[in-house]
N, C-alpha and C positions, 0 to 999 in steps of 0.2 A: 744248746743241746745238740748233740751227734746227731748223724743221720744215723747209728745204726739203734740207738734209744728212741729215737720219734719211732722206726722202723717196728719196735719190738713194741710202744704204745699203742700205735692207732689200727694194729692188725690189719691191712688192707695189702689187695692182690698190688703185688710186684708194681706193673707198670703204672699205675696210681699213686702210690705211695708217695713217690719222691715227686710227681708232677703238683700234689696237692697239699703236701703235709702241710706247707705255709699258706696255701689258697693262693690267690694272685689277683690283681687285677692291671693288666698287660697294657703298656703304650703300645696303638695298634701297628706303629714302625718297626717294633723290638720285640714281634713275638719268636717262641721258638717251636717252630716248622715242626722240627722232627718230635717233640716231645708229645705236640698235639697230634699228629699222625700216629703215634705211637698208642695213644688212648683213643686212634679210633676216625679222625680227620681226615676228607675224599680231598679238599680240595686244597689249595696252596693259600700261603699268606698273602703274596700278593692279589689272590681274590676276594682277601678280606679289607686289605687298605693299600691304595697303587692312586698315585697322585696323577699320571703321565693317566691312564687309562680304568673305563670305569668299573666298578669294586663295590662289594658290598656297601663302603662305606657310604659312598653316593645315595642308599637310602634312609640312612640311620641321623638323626636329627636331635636336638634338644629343642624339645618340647618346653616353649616362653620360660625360658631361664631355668627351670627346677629339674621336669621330668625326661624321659627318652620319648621317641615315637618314630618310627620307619613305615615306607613308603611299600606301599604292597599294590599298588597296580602302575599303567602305564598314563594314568591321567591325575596323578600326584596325589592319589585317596593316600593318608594317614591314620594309623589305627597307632593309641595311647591309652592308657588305665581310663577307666571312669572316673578315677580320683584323683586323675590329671588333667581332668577337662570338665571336673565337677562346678568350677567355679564359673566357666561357659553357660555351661546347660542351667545353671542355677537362674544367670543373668539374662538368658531368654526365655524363663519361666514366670509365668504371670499366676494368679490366685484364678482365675479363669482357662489358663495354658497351661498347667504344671506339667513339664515336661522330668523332671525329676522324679515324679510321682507316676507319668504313664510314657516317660518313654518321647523319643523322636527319631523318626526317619525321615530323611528327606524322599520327594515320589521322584524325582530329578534333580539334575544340579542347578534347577533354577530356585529351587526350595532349599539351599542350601545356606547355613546362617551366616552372616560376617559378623568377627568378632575384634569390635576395637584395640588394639595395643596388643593384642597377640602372636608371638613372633617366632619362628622355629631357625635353627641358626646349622647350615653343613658343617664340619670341619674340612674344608681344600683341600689343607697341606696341614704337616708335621713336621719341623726342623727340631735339632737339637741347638743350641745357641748359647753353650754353657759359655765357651772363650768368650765370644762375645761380650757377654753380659759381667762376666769374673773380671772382664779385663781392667788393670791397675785396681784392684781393692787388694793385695794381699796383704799391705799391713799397715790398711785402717783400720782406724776403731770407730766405735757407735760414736753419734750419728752419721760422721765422714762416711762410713761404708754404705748405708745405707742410700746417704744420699748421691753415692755415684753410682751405686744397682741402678736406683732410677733415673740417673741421665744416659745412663747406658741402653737402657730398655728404649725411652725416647728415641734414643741416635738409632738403635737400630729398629724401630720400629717408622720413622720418615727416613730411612735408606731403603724403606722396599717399595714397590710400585704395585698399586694394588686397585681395583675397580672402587667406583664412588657404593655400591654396595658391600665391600667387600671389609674385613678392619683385621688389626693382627693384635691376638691377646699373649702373653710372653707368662708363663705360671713358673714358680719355683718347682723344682721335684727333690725327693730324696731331703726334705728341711735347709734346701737351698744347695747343697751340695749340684745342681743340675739344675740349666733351665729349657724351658720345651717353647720354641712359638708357632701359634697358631695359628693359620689365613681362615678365618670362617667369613660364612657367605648367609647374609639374614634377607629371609623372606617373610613379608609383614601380609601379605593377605589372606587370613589362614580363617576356613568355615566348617561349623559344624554342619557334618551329615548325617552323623545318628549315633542314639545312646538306648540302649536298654534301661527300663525303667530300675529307679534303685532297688527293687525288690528283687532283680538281678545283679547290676552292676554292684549293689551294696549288700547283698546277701550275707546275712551273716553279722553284719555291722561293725559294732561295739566288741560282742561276745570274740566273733572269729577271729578276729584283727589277733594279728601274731599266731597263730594257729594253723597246725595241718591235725584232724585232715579239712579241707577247704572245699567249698564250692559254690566259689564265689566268681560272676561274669564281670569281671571289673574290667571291661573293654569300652572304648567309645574309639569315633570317628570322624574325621575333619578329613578338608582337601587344602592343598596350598594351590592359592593362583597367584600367576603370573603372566607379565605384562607380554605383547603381540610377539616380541623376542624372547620370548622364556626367559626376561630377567625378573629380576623382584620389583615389586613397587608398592607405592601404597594402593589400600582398597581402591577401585574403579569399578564399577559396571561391566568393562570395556575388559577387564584380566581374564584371563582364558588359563582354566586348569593349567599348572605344570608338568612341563613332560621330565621326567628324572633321566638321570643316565643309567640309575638301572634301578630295578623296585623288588623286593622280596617275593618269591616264589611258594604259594601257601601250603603246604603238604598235609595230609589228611592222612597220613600212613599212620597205622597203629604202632604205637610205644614199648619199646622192649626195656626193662632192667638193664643195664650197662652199657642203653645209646649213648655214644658221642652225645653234646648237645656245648655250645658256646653262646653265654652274650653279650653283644658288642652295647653298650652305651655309655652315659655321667653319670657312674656312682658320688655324691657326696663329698665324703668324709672320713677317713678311717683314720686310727691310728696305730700302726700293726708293731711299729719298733721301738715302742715305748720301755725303759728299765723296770726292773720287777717290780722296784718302790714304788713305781706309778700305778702301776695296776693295780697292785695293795690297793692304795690309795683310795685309786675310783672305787675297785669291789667294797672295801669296809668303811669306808666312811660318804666317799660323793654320790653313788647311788644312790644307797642307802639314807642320805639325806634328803633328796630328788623324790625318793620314792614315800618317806614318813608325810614330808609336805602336801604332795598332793594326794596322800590316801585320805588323810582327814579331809581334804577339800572335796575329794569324789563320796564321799559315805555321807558327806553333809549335806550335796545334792541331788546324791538316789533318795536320801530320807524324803525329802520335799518333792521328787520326782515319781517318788513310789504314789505319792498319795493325791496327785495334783497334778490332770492333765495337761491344762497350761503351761505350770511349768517342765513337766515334759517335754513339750511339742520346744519348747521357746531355749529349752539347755542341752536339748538333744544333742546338735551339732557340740557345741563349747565340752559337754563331757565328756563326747567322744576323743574330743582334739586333747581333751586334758590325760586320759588315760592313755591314747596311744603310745606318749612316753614313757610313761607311768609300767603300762603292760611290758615295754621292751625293756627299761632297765633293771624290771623283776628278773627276767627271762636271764638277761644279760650279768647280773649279779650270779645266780644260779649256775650258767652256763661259763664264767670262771673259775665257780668253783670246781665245779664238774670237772671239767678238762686238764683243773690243775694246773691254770695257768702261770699264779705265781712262781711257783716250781717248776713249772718248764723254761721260763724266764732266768731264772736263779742258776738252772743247768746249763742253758744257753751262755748266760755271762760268764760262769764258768769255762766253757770250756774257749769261750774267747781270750779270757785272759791267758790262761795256756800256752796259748799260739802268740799271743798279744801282749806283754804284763803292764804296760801305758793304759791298757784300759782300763785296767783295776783303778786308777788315778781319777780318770772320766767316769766311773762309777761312783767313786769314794763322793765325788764333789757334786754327784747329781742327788745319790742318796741324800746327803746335808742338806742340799735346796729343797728336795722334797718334804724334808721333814720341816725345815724352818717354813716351808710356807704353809705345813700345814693345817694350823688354826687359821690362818687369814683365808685356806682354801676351803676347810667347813662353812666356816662363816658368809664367804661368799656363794657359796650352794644354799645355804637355808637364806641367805639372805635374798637374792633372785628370785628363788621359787617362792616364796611367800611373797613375795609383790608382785608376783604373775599372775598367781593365782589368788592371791584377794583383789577378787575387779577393782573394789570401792580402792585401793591402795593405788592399783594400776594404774584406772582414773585421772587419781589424783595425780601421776607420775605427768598423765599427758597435759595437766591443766597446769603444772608445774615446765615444760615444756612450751606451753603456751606462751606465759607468763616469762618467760626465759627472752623465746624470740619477739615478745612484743618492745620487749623493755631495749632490747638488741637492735630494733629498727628494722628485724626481717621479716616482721608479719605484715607483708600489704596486702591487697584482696582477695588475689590469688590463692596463698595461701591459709586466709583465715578463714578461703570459700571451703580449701579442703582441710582444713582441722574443723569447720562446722559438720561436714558432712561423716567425719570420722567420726566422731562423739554422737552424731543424731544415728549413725549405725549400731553404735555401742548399746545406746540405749535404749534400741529394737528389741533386744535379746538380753533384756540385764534388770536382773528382781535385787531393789535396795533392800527391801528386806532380808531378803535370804542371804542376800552377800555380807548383810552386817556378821549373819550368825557364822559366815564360813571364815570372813576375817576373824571376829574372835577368837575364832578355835585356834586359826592360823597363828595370832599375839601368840596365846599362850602356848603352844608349840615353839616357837621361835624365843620367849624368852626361856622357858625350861632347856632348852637346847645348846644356846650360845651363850656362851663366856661373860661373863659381867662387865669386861672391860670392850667389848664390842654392841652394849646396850645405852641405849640414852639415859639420862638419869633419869630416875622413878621409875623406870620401865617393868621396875618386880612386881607393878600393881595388877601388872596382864598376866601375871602367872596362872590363875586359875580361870578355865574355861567358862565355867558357868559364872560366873562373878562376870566374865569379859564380854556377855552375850547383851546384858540392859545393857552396859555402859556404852557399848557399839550400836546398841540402839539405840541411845540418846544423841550420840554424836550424827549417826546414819540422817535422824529426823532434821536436824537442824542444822544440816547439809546443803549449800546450794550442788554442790558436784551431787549425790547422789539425785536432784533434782526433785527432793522433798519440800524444798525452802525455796522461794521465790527470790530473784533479784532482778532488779531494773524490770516489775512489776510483772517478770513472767517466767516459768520455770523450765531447766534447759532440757528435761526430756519432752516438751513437749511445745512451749513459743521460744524456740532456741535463737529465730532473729529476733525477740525482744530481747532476752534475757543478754545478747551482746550489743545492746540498744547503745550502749555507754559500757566503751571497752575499762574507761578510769574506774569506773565504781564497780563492774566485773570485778575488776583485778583486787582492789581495794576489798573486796568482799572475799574473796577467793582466800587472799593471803588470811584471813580471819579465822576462815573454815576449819571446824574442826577435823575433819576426815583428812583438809590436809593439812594441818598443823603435825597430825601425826604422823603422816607420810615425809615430810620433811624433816622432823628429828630423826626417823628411822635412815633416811636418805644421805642426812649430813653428818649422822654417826657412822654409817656404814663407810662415806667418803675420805673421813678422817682415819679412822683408826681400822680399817680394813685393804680398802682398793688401794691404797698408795703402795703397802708393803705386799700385796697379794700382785699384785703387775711388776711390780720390779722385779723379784723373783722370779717369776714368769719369763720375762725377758732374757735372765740368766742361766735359766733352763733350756729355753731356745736356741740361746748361742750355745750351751753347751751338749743339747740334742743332736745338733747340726754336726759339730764333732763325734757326738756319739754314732751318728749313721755313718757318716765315712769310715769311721775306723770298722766298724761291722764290717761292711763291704770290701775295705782293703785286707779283712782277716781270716773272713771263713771264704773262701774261694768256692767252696763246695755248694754253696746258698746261692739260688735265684733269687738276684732281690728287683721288685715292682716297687714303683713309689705309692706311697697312701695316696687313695682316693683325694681328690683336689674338685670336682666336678667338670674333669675333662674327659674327652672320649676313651674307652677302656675297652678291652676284651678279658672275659675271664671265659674260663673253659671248665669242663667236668664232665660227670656221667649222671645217668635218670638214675634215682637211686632213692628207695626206702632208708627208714634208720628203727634205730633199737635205740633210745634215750633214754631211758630208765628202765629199768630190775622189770620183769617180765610184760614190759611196754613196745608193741613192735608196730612200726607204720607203715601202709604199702606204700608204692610210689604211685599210685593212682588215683582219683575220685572218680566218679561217675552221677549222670541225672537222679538213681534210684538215692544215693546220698541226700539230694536236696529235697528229696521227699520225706523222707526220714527225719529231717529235722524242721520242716513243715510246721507253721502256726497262726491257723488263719487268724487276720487281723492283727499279730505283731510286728511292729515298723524293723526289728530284726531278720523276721525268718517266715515273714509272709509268702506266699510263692502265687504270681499271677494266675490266672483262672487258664489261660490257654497255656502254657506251659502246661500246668497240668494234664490239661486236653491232650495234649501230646505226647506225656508220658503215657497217661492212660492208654491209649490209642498204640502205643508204641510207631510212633509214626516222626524216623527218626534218619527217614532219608538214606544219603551215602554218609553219613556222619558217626554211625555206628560203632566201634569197635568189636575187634574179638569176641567180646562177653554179649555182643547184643545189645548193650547199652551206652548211651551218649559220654565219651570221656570231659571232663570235668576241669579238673586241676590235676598238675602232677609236679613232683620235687624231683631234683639234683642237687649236685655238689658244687654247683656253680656258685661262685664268692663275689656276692653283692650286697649291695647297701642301698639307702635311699638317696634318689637320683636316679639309679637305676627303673626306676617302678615306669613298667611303658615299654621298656625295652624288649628288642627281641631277642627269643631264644630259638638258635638254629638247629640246624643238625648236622650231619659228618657232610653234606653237599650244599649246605648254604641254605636251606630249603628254612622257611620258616613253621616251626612248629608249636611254639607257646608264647606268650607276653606273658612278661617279667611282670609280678606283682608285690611281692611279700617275703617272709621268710619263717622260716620254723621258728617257735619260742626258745625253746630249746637251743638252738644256735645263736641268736642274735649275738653275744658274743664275738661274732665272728668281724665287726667294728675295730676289736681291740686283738683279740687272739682265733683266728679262726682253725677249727677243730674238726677234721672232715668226718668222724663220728658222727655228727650232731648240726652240723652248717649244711642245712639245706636252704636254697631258694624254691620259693614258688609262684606258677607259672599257670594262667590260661590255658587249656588247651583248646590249639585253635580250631580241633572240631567243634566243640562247644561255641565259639566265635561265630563260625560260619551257620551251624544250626540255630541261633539265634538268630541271625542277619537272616536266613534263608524262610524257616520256618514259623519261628516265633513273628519277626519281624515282616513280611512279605517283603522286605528287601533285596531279592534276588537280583536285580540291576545289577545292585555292589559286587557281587559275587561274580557277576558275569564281566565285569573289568577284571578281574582276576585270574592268574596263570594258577591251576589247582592243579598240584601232585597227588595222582592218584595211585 
C-alpha cells in the first residue's frame, strides 16, 4: 500500500502518521533520532543505547528468560509486572504465609527473598554480523546452508573475548536476511522485595485481561545482588546490592494526550511481513480454530466452576491461562477484520509488484504453499489445541514421553526425580472427572471438524458429544494415568513412589491404558498423515519468506522496515493516546483509583479491593501522587507497538524519565502481532503514580521510595 492510501486510512496528524503507520519495534543501534524528536523526544539516541558510555540501556533487563524489568534506583531495586514475578511470590507463599493473597514487603534488605534459578540478563553490546555469518552460503542448498550458518555463528562467537560471566547470542533478523550479536551479561542473584497483594497486582483477573479501561497494579519488586566487585555471581549471604551504571528516574508528572512516551524491552514475537494469504489464513481458519477448541473447553469448566467451590479454587489459575489466548485471538481475529488487513496486504503487494514484477513470481509460489498446506495447517491447529487442552490426553502425552525416554536409556534418577515431581504437580490441580467430560466434548469437536483422512479409523464413533461423555467415563475410571486405577499396588496421584515401585509393570500397564491407547492413535495418525506434509511446506515458505522480505526492502525505499519481534532488546515509540474502536465507543487515555471502586466486589477473587485501599480512597488521603483530577492515576494507553515479552517494561517519556510499566494491550488492537493499526493498537501501562502510592501508602514501604530519584 502507498503512503498516500495508509495517509488517507488512518486519519492521523501529519507528524505521526508516517512514524507509526507500520508501528515498529526498533534495534536500539538503528533508531531514528530525528523522526522520534519529531513526535516529541528531549533526549538523543545515544542516551537510550551507547556501549562506550552509560545509557538507558544499562537499566533495562530481561527478566529470567520471558519478561522485561529495569532498574530504578542506585542499589539495583527492580520493578517487573506482578505476572512476571508471580511464580516468585507464589513459591514463597505457604497456606500459613500467603503472600499472593496479602501481599509482601520486605522492612529492609535483610528481609529480602532469594530466588533459586532466577536470572536477569544486560544486553552490553549490539553488532551487526550479517557478512560474517552469510559468509560462503550463497549457493548452498538445505541442509549445506544451514549447516555452515551454524559453523559460522561458532567461528564467530570463540573469536571474541568475553568475561567468564559474560556469553554472545547471534539471532537471525529480517527471516534471516540480517544477523545481530549479542554480548549479554547474566546476574543470578536476584530477590524479592515486595508485591502488592493480588487483589491489586491481579485486579481485574480473568474478566480484564485484554481490556481497557484497566485498573489493574500489576507491579512487583526484586533487587539484583552482586558480588564485593559489582560482578555477578551466585546466591551468597556475602553479595551486596548492585550498583547499575545508571537506573531510571521515576517521574510523577501528570499525563497529557499526545506525550511522547517510548519502550525499550524483549517483545516476543511478531509476524508483521507475512503475504495476504497468510493472514487470510490465520483470520478464517487458524484462530478461529484456536478459538472453537478452547471455548468448549472454558464453558465446560465455568459450568462445574460456577457450581463448585473447589473446583473453582483448584482451575482458577489453568482457566485463566486457558482463556488468555483464547481472549487475544478473539480480539485479534476481529481486529483484522477491522483494520482490513487483508486488503491492505493485497494493496501493498500490489503496489510492490509495480515497482518489482519478480515479486508477483515470489507471491505466485507463496500463495500455492499456503494453500497446499492448508488442510495439513487446520488439522494441525485443531490437532494441538485439543491435546492441550484435554489434560487427560496431555497427560497421557507426558506418560508417552516417559515411556519414550525410558525405553531410550535417558531416564536415570535425576530425571525420573523431575518427571515424578511434574505429574505429582499435575495432579494438584487436576479433576479426572471433569476432564473426562471436557475431553469428550473436545472428541467430538475434533472429529466433526477434521477431514476423514486425518482421523484414526473408527474415530466417527466420537462424533456425538453426549454419547462421548459415559464412554470417557468409562475409560477415565479405568485409568492408571488419570489415577483412578491402582498399579504396582498404589495410585499415581497420590503413592506416586509406589505406583513407579516397578518401572516394567508401569510401562507395561501404561501401554494397556485406555486413556492412552487413545492418545496414541490420535498422536500416530496426526504423525503420519499430517506433520510430515504440514513441516515440509513450512520450510518452503521459509525459504521463500526470507526472499519475500528482501525483495520488500529492496523495493519500497520509502518503508522503514524493523525486524519481527525475536525476543531481543527493542525500542518502540508513540504517543499517550485514547481510541475510538467501535461506532460510538470512545476510550480516554487514563484510569484512576475512583475506577477500581466502581468495579468493587467484596469477596470476588476478581475484583475484591483490600479494606485499606479503600481506607484510602475514602479518606482521600493520596499524598503527592495525585493528579490534576484530584485522583490517584491508575493505568493509561499509547500507541506504543508491543507484544508479550514486553510485559515489565518501561515506558519513558521525551527525557528518559520513567513514567509507566508496560503491562497489556487493548483488545481491540491485539492484532497488532500481525498487522498493527495505530487506530486501535494501544499498549497498556502502570501508572507509576499508582506504583509509588501503593509502595508508599498502601504498603508502608516508603524505604523503597526513598532509594529513589522522583521527578516532581
Amino acid at each position: 500500500m502507498t503512503k498516500k492510501i495508509l495517509l488517507s486510512v488512518f486519519l492521523l496528524p501529519a507528524a505521526m502518521a508516517f512514524a507509526q503507520q507500520y508501528g515498529g519495534m526498533w534495534i536500539p543501534t538503528e533508531l531514528n533520532e530525528k523522526e522520534m524528536k519529531d513526535l516529541g523526544m528531549k533526549i538523543s539516541a545515544k542516551d537510550i543505547f551507547n556501549p562506550q558510555k552509560p545509557s538507558i540501556k544499562d537499566a533495562v533487563v530481561q527478566f529470567n528468560g520471558g519478561c522485561t524489568a529495569e532498574i530504578i534506583s542506585p542499589k539495583g531495586l527492580l520493578l517487573t509486572n506482578h505476572h512476571c514475578g508471580f511464580g516468585q511470590i507464589q513459591a514463597h507463599s505457604t497456606v500459613q504465609n500467603d503472600l499472593l493473597s496479602n501481599g509482601f514487603w520486605a522492612k529492609n534488605m535483610n528481609g529480602e527473598l532469594p530466588n533459586p534459578g532466577v536470572k536477569v540478563d544486560f544486553i552490553v553490546d549490539i553488532k551487526e554480523v550479517t557478512y560474517q555469518i552469510l559468509e560462503g552460503t550463497d549457493k548452498l542448498t538445505e541442509p549445506e546452508y544451514t549447516k555452515k550458518i551454524n559453523n559460522n555463528i561458532e567461528v564467530y562467537k570463540n573469536s571474541q573475548k568475553i568475561e567468564s560471566y559474560q556469553s554472545i547470542m547471534i539471532k537471525p533478523m529480517y527471516y534471516g536476511n540480517k544477523y545481530y550479536a549479542y554480548t549479554i551479561e547474566t546476574y543470578k542473584d536476584i530477590r524479592l522485595v515486595g508485591a502488592p497483594p493480588q487483589s491489586i497486582g491481579k485486579f481485574g483477573s480473568d474478566t480484564d485481561n485484554w481490556v481497557w479501561p484497566r485498573h489493574t497494579g500489576d507491579f512487583s519488586m526484586f533487587r539484583i545482588y552482586a558480588d564485593k566487585n559489582n560482578k555477578p555471581a551466585e546466591f551468597s549471604k556475602d553479595n551486596v546490592p548492585y550498583v547499575p551504571k545508571h537506573y531510571l528516574p521515576v517521574s510523577i508528572k501528570d499525563k497529557n494526550e499526545n506525550d511522547f512516551t517510548f519502550v525499550f524491552g524483549f517483545p516476543g514475537r511478531t509476524t508483521e511481513y507475512l503475504p495476504a494469504v497468510a493472514v487470510e489464513k490465520i483470520m478464517k481458519d487458524i484462530d478461529p480454530a484456536r478459538i472453537a477448541v478452547r471455548d468448549v473447553a472454558l464453558k465446560t469448566l465455568d459450568e462445574k466452576m460456577r457450581v463448585d467451590n473447589e473446583t473453582r479454587i483448584k482451575y482458577a489459575s489453568k482457566y485463566a491461562s486457558v482463556a488468555n489466548y483464547w481472549k487475544k485471538w478473539i480480539g485479534e481475529v476481529e481486529g483484522l477484520k477491522k483494520s482490513n488487513a487483508v486488503e491492505k496486504k493485497v494493496m501493498y503487494e500490489g503496489s510492490l509488484v509495480a515497482k518489482n514484477p519478480e515479486i508477483k513470481t515470489t507471491l505466485d509460489q507463496l500463495n500455492k504453499l499456503y494453500n497446499d498446506q492448508a488442510p495439513y495447517a487446520l488439522n494441525n491447529a485443531y490437532y494441538t489445541e485439543v491435546v492441550r487442552n484435554a489434560e487427560t490426553l496431555k497427560l497421557a502425552g507426558d506418560y508417552n514421553d516417559f515411556i519414550t525416554s525410558v525405553e531410550a536409556g535417558r531416564m536415570d534418577e535425576k530425571e525420573l526425580a523431575k518427571f515424578k515431581t511434574k505429574v505429582t504437580s499435575f495432579y494438584k490441580d487436576y479433576s479426572a472427572e471433569l476432564d473426562a467430560k471436557v475431553t469428550a466434548k473436545l472428541l467430538a469437536l475434533y472429529v466433526n471438524k477434521t477431514a476423514p483422512q486425518f482421523l484414526p479409523a473408527g474415530f466417527s464413533k466420537y462424533k456425538d458429544e453426549n454419547a462421548n461423555i459415559p464412554i470417557l467415563e468409562d475409560m477415565s475410571k479405568n485409568s492408571i494415568i488419570t489415577g483412578r486405577t491402582a498399579v504396582n499396588g498404589g495410585i499415581l496421584t497420590a503413592d506416586i513412589d509406589k505406583a513407579f515401585s516397578s518401572q516394567d509393570k508401569l510401562i507395561k500397564t501404561l501401554k494397556k491404558d485406555p486413556i492412552y491407547q487413545l492418545y496414541l492413535s490420535m498422536k500416530e495418525t496426526y504423525t503420519k498423515t499430517a506433520d510430515p506434509q504440514y513441516t515440509a511446506l513450512q520450510a518452503k515458505i521459509d525459504a521463500l519468506q526470507k526472499k519475500f522480505m528482501a525483495q520488500q526492502m529492496e523495493t519500497d525505499k520509502d518503508r522503514k522496515f524493523f525486524p519481527d519481534a525475536n525476543s531481543t532488546l527493542r525500542v518502540t515509540y508513540g504517543k499517550i493516546k485514547g481510541s475510538a474502536p467501535r461506532d460510538a465507543v470512545s476510550y480516554g487515555y487514563q484510569t484512576h483509583l475512583a475506577g477500581v471502586m466502581e468495579k468493587y466486589v467484596p469477596g470476588d477473587y476478581e475484583f475484591d479491593v483490600p479494606k485499606k485501599l479503600i481506607e484510602l480512597y475514602n479518606k482521600k488521603d493520596f499524598g503527592i501522587y495525585k493528579d490534576k483530577t484530584g485522583d490517584v492515576p491508575v493505568g493509561f494507553t499509547a500507541t506504543n507497538h508491543t507484544t508479550g515479552g514486553n510485559s515489565g517494561s518501561p515506558a519513558l517519556d521525551a527525557n528518559g524519565n520513567l513514567v509507566g510499566l508496560n503491562f497489556d494491550r487493548q483488545w481491540e488492537g491485539t492484532m497488532s502481532d500481525i498487522n498493527y493499526d495505530p487506530r486501535f493498537s494501544r499498549n497498556i501501562m502502570v501508572d507509576t503514580k499508582y506504583i509509588l502510592f501503593v509502595v508508599e501508602k498502601f504498603a508502608d514501604a516508603k524505604w523503597l521510595v526513598d532509594e529513589m530519584k522522583i521527578i516532581k
